[in-house]
C-alpha positions as CSV (number, residue, x, y, z in Angstrom):
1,X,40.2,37.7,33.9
2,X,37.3,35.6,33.2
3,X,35.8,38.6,31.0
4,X,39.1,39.0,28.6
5,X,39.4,35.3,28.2
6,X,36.0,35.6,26.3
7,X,36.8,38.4,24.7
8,X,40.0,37.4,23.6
9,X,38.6,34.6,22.3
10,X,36.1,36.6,20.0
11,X,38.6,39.1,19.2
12,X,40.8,36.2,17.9
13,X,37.9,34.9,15.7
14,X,37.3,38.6,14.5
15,X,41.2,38.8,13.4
16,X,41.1,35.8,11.1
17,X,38.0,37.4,9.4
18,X,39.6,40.6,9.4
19,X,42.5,38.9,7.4
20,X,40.6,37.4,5.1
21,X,39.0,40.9,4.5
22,X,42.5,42.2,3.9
23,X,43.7,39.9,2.2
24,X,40.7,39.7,-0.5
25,X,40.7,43.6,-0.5
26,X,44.6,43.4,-1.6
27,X,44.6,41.0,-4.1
28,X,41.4,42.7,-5.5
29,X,43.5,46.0,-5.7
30,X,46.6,44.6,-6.6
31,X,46.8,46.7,-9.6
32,X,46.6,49.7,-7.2
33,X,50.3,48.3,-6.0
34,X,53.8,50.4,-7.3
35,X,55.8,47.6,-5.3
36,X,53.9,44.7,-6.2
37,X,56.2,42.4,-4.6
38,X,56.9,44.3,-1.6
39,X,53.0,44.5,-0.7
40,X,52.9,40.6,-0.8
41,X,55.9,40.6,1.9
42,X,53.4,42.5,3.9
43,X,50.4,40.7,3.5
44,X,52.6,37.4,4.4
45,X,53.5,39.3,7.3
46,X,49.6,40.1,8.3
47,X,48.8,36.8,7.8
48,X,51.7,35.7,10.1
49,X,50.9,37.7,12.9
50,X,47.4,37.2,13.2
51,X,48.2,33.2,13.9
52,X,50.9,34.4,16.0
53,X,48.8,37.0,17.7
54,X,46.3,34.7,18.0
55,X,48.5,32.0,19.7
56,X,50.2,34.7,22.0
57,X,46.7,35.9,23.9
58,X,45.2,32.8,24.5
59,X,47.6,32.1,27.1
60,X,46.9,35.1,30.3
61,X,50.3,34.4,30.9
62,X,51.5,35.7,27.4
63,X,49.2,39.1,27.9
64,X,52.4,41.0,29.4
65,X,52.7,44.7,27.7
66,X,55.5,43.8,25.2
67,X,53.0,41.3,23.3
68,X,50.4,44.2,23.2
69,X,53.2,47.6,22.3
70,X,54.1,44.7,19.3
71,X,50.7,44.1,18.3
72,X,50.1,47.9,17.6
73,X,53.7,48.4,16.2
74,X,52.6,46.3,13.4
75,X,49.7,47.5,13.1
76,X,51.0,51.4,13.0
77,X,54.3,49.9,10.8
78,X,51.3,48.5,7.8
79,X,49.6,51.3,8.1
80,X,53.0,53.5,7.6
81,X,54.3,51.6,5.1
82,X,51.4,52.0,2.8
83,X,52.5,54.8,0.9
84,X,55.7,53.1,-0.1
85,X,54.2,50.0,-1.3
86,X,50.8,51.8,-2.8
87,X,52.0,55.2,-3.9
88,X,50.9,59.2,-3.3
89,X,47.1,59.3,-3.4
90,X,46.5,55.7,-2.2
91,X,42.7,55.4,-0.9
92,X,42.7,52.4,1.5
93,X,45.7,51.7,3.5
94,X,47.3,47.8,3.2
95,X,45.8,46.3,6.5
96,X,42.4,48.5,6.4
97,X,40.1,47.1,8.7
98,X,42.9,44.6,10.2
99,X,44.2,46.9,12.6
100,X,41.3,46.7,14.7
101,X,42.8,43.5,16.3
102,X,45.4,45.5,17.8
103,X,42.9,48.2,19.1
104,X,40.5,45.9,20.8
105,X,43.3,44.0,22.1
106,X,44.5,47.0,23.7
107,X,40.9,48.2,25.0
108,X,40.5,44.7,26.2
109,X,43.7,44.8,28.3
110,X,43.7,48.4,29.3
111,X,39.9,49.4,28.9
112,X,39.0,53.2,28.1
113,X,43.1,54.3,28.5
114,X,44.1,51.8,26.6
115,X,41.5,51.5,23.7
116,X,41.8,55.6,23.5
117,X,45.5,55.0,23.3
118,X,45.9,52.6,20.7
119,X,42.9,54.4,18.6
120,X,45.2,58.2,18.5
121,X,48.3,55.8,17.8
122,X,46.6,54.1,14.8
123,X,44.6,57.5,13.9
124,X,48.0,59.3,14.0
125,X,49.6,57.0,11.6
126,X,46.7,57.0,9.3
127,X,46.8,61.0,9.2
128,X,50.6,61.1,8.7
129,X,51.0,58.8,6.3
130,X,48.5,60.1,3.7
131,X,48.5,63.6,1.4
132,X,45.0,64.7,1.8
133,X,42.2,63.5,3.7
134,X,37.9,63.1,2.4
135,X,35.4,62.4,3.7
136,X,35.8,58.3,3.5
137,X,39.0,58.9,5.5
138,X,37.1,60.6,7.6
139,X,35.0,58.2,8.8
140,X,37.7,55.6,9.0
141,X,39.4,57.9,11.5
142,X,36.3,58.6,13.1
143,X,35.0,54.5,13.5
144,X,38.5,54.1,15.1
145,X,38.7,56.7,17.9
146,X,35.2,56.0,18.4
147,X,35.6,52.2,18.8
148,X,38.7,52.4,21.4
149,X,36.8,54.8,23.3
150,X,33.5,52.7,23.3
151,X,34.9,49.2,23.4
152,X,37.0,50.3,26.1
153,X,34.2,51.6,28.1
154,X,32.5,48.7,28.0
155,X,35.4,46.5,28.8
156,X,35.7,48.4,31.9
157,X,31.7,48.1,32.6
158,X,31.8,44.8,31.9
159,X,34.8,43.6,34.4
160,X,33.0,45.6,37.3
161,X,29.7,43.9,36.9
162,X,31.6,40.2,36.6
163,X,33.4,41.3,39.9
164,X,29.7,42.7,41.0
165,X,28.1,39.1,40.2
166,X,30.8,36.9,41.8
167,X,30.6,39.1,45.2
168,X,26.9,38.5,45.2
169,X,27.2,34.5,44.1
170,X,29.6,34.2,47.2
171,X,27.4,36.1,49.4
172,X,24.3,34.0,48.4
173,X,26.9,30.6,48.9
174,X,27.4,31.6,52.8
175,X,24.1,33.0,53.5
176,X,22.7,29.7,52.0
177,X,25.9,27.8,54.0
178,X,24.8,29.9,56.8
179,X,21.5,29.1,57.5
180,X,21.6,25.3,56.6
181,X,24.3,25.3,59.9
182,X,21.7,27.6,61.5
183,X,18.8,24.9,61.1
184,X,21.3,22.3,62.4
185,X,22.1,24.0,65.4
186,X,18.5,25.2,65.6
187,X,17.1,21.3,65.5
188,X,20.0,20.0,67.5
189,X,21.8,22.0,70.4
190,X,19.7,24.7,70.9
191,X,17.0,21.6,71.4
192,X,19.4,19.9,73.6
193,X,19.8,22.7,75.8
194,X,16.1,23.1,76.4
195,X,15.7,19.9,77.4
196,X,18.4,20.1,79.6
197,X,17.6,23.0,81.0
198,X,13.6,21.9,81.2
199,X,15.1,18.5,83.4
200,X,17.2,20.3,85.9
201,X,14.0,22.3,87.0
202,X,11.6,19.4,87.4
203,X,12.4,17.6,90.7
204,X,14.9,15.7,91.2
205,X,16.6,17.6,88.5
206,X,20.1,19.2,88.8
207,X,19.4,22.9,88.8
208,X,22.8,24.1,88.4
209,X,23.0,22.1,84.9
210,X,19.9,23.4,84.1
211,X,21.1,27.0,85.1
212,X,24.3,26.6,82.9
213,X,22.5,24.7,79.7
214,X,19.6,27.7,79.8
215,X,22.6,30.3,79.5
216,X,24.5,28.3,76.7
217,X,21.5,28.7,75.4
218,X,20.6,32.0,75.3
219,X,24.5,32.8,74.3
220,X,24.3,30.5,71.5
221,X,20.9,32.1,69.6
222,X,22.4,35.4,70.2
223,X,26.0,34.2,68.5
224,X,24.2,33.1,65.2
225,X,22.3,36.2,65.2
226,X,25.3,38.4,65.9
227,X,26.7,36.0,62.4
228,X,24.2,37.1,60.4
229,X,24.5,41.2,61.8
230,X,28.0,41.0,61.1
231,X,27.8,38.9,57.6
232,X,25.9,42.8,56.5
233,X,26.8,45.2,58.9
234,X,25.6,47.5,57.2
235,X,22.3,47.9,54.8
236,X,22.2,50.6,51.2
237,X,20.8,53.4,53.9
238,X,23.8,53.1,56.3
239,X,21.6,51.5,58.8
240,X,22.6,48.5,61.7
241,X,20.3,46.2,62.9
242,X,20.4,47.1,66.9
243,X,19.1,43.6,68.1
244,X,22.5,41.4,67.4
245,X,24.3,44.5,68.7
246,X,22.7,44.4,71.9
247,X,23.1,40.5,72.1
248,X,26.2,40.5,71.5
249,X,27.1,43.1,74.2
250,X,25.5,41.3,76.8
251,X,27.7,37.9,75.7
252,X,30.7,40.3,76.5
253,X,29.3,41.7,79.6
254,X,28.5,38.5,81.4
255,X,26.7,35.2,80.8
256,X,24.4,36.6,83.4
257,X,23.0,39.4,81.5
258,X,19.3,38.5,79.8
259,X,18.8,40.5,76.5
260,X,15.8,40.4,75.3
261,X,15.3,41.8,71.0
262,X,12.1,41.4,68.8
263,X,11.8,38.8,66.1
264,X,12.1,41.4,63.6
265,X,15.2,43.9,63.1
266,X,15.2,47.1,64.7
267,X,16.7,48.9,61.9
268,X,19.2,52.0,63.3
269,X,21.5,54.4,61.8
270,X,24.9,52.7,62.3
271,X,26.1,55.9,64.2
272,X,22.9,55.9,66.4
273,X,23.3,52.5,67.0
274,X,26.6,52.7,68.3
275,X,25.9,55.1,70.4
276,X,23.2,53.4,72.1
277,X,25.3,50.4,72.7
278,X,27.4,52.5,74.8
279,X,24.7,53.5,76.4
280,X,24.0,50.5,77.5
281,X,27.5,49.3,78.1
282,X,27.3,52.2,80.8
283,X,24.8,50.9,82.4
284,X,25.5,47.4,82.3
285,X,29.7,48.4,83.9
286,X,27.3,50.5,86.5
287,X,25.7,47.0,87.5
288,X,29.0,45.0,87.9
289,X,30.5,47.9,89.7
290,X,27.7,48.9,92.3
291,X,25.8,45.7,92.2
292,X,28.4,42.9,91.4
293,X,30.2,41.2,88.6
294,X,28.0,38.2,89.0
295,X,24.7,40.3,89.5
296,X,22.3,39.1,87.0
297,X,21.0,42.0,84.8
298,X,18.6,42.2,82.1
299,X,18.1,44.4,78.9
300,X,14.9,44.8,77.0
301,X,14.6,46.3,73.4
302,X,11.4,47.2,72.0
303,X,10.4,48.8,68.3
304,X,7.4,50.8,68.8
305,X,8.1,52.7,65.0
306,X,9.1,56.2,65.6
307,X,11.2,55.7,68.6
308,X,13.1,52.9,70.1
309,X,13.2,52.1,73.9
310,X,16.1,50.4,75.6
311,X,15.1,49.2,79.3
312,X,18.4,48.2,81.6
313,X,17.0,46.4,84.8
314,X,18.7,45.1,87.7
315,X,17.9,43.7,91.4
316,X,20.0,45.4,93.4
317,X,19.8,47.9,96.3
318,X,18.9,50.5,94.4
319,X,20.4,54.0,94.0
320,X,20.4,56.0,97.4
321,X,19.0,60.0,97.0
322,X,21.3,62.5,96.1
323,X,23.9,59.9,95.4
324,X,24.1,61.0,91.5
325,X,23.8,64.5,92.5
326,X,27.3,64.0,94.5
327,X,29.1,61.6,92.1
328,X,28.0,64.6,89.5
329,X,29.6,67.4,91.7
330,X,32.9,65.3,92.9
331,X,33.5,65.0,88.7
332,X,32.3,61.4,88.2
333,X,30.5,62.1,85.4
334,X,29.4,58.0,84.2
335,X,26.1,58.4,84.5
336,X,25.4,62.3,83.4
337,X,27.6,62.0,80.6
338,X,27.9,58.4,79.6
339,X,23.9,57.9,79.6
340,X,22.3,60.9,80.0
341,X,24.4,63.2,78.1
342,X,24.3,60.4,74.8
343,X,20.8,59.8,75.1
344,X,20.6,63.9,75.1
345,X,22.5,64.5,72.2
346,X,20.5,61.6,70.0
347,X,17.4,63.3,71.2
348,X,16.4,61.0,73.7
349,X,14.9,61.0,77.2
350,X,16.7,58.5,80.1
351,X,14.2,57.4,82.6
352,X,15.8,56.2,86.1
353,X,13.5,54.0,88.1
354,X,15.2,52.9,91.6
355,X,14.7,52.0,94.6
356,X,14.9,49.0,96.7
357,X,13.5,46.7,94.3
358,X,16.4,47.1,92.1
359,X,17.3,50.1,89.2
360,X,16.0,50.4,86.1
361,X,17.1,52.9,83.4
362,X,14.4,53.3,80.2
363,X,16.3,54.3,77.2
364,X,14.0,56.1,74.6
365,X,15.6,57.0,71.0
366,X,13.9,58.7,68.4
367,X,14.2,56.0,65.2
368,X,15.4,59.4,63.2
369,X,18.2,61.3,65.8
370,X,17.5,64.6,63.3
371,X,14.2,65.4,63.8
């Protein structure tokens, strides 16, 4: 809307030096008139309806389709009436140039459709209303189904790159907003925390509040980076960043689950990356289910350029030989076809490490799942 304000605004400036045009032209060629006193009705009634024209769209409110179907009525109703007041073998019709107010009005409102519209409209009634046609003609014809096409194009353009700039001005607003609150909580809680959570293992400390400040922690850096993942989920090559997806997965899974992402973003086709969170999710429902829904757990992501490798460790009694072998052939299928059979069909390789130490499954991805 912002756009055809402005450009209703010059279109109403062009209309008044349009008139004057028109109305010079016609009292220039007045001895051209057969009704003399019928073409000064008419160029009373141009002069009256650019004002009123003029009044009517600079209001939005007033910009309704019977305002704009008059506009080009009158227009198309000079234009007709030219013969009548100017006789067979006129040259220049009454309004001439005039009508273009109606034209861009409609190209403004209505963009290409409208602007090619209201140019056959006017063309039409130019054609219709004269006994031969040269090359002057012409090129009147020509300049107005020409402009309605062209101003209506770039009416169009114009709108989609004003809607283009105020998605990016909003976007630069929160991501500014975004990191001054990031800072705060940066030079504030998270500091808090780790101070609290230093105390309560010094002794004399409270190691319990220093246990729950170091996981209010952790879940509070991995919140504002799971903001920012979700502020662009998505870059121009359709790719996630995997690290806040992880994060954000172990938040859900239990405040006992450690995730551990580089300082830079592990860049993933947003497909891929999905699928390696449920990777992951399989492995982490394995740990509450085998382990506990308190065990602690902890997840490891590391970039190492062509591939990506997920670790999933645990400290619990480990997986007992042959025990996947018999899950697999009584039709529990979690780990061959939740982990192993996804990391298969990305291209991957699952590593199981077990034993009474704990189980650890290392998750390799290749960065490009096609190759």
């Amino acid at each position: 809307m912002a756009v055809q304000d402005g450009m209703f605004r010059a279109v109403a400036v062009l209309r008044v030096l349009l008139l004057a045009n028109a109305v010079a032209l016609n009292v220039y060629r007045r001895d051209n008139f057969v009704h003399p006193t019928a073409g000064l009705v008419l160029v009373l009634v141009m002069v009256a309806w650019t004002f009123v024209a003029n009044w009517a769209y600079a209001d939005r409110r007033r910009r309704r389709p019977p305002l704009l179907v008059a506009d080009l009525l009158v227009a198309v109703a000079l234009i007709a009436a030219t013969p009548w007041v100017k006789g067979a073998g006129f040259n220049a019709t009454l309004p001439g140039y005039w009508v273009m107010g109606a034209l861009l009005a409609w190209a403004i409102h209505w963009r290409l459709v409208g602007g090619t519209v209201a140019a056959c409209a006017l063309v039409a009634a130019d054609l219709l209303s004269r006994q031969e046609m040269n090359q002057t003609n012409y090129g009147n014809v020509f300049l107005l189904l020409l402009g309605g096409v062209v101003v209506g194009y770039l009416v169009d353009l114009l709108q989609r790159m004003a809607v283009a700039r105020d998605v990016a001005e909003r976007e630069a607003a929160v991501a500014g907003e975004r990191a001054r609150l990031a800072r705060a909580v940066h030079d504030g809680v998270l500091q808090v925390l780790a101070l609290v959570q230093r105390r309560g293992g010094e002794p004399g400390g409270d190691a319990e509040l220093g246990r729950l400040a170091g996981e209010q922690e952790q879940a509070l850096r991995a919140l504002i980076r799971q903001q920012d993942a979700l502020q662009v989920p998505t870059d121009e090559d359709g790719e996630v960043d995997l690290g806040p997806v992880l994060e954000a997965l172990g938040l859900l899974r239990s405040p006992r689950v450690s995730v551990a992402t580089p300082g830079t973003p592990v860049p993933l086709p947003a497909q891929s990356a999905g699928e390696v969170e449920a990777v992951v999710r399989a492995c982490l429902h394995n740990v509450e289910v085998h382990v506990g829904d308190d065990a602690p757990a902890w997840v490891l992501l590391e970039d190492l350029g062509d591939r990506v490798v997920v670790s999933v460790r645990d400290e619990g009694p480990g997986i007992a030989d042959g025990r996947l072998a018999a899950a697999e052939a009584e039709g529990r299928l979690g780990v061959s076809g939740s982990i192993r059979g996804r990391v298969a069909d990305l291209g991957g390789t699952a590593e199981l490490i077990t034993g009474a130490f704990g189980t650890e499954w290392e998750l390799t991805f290749p960065r490009d799942p096609e190759r």
